[in-house]
C-alpha positions as YAML, in Angstrom:
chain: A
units: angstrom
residues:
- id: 1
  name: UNK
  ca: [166.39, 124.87, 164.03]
- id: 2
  name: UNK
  ca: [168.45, 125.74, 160.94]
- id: 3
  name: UNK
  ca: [166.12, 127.74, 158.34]
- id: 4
  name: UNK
  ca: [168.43, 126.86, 155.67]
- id: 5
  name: UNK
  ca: [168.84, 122.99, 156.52]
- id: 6
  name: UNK
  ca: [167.10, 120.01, 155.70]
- id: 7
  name: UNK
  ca: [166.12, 117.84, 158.89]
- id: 8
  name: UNK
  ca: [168.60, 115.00, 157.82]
- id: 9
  name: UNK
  ca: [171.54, 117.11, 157.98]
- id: 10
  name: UNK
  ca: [171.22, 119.13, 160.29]
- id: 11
  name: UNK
  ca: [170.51, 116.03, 162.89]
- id: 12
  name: UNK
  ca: [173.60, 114.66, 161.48]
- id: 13
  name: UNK
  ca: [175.55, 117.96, 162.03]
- id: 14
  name: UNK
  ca: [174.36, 117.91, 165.91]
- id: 15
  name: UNK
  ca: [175.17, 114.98, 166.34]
- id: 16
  name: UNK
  ca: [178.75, 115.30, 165.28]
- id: 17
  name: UNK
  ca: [178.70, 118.47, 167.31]
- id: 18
  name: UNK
  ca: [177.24, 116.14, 170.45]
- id: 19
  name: UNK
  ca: [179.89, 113.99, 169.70]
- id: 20
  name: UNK
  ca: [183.08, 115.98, 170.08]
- id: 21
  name: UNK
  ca: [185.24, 116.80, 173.72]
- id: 22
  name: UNK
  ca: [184.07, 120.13, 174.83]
- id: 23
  name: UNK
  ca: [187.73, 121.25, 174.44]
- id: 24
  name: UNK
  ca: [187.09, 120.68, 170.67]
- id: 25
  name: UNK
  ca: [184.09, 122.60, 170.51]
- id: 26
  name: UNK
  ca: [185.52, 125.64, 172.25]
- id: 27
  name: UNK
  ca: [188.33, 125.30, 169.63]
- id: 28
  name: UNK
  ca: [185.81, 125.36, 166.77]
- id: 29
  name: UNK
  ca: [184.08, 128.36, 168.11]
- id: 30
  name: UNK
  ca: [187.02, 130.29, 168.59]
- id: 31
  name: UNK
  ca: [188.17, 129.28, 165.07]
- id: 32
  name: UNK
  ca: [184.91, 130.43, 163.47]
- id: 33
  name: UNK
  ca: [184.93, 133.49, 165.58]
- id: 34
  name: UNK
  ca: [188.70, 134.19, 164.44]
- id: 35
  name: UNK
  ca: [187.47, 133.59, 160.75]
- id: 36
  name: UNK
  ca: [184.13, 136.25, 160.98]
- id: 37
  name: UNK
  ca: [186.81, 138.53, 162.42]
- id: 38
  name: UNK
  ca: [188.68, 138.41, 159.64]
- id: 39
  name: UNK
  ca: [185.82, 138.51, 157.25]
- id: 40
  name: UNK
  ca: [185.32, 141.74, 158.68]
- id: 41
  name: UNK
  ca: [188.35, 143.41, 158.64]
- id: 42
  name: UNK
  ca: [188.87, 142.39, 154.96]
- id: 43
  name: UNK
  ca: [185.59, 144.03, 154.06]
- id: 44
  name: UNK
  ca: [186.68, 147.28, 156.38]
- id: 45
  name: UNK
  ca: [189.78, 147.54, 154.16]
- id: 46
  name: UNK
  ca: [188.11, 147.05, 150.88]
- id: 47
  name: UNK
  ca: [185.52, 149.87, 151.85]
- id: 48
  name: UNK
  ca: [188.22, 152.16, 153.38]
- id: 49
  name: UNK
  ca: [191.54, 151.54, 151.62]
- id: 50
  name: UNK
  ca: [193.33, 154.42, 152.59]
- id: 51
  name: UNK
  ca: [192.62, 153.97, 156.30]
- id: 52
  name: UNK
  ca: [195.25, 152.62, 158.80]
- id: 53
  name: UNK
  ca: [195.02, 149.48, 161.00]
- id: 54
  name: UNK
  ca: [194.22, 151.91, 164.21]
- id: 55
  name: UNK
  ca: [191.08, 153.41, 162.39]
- id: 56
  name: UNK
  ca: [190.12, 149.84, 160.92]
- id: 57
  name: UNK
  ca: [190.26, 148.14, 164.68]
- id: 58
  name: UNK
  ca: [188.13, 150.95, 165.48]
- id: 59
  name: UNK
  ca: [185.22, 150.68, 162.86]
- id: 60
  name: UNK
  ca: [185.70, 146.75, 163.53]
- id: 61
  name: UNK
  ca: [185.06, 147.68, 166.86]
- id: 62
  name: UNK
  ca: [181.55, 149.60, 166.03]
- id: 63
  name: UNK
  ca: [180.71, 146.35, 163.84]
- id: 64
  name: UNK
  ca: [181.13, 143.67, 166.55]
- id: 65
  name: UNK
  ca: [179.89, 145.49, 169.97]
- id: 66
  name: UNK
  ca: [178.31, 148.53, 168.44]
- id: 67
  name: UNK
  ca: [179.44, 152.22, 168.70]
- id: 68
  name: UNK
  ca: [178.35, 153.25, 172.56]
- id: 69
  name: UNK
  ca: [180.90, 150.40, 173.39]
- id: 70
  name: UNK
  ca: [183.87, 152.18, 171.02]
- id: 71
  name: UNK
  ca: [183.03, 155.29, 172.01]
- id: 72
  name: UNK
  ca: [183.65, 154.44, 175.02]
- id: 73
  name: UNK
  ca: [187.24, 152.44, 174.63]
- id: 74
  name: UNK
  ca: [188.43, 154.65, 171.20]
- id: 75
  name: UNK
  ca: [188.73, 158.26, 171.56]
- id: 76
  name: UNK
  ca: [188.29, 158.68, 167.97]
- id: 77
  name: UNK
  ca: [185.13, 156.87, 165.99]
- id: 78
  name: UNK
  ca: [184.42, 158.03, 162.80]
- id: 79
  name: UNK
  ca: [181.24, 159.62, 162.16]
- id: 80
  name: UNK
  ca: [180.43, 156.95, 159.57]
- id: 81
  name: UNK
  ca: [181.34, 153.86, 161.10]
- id: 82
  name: UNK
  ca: [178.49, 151.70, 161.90]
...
């Protein structure tokens, strides 16, 4: 399944994954979904430094559900934001 994963570890990994309460799982999803966020917004202010959090949550915005979806909740996208 994993392209970058040997067969041995990756069968452990699921089964540690098969292993835990669902509850636990959702929190580890949410976690890693938190962290990409993140990821992201760091990168947005390293590219753009002299933008302000409203124009960074919108560019985020164009990154994680593309720009017909921010057009369509921001007034404002920026021409470059993709």
């Amino acid at each position: 399944m994993l392209e970058d994963t040997a067969a041995e570890p990756e069968r452990r990994y699921f089964a540690l994954l098969r292993g835990q309460t669902p509850a636990a799982r959702l929190r580890k999803a949410v976690s890693l979904s938190r962290a990409v966020r993140q990821l992201a917004l760091a990168g947005l202010r390293d590219r753009y430094p002299d933008s302000g959090d409203a124009e960074l949550r919108v560019r985020l915005a164009v990154i994680l559900y593309g720009r017909p979806v921010a057009e369509r909740i921001f007034r404002d996208v920026p021409v470059d934001a993709r």
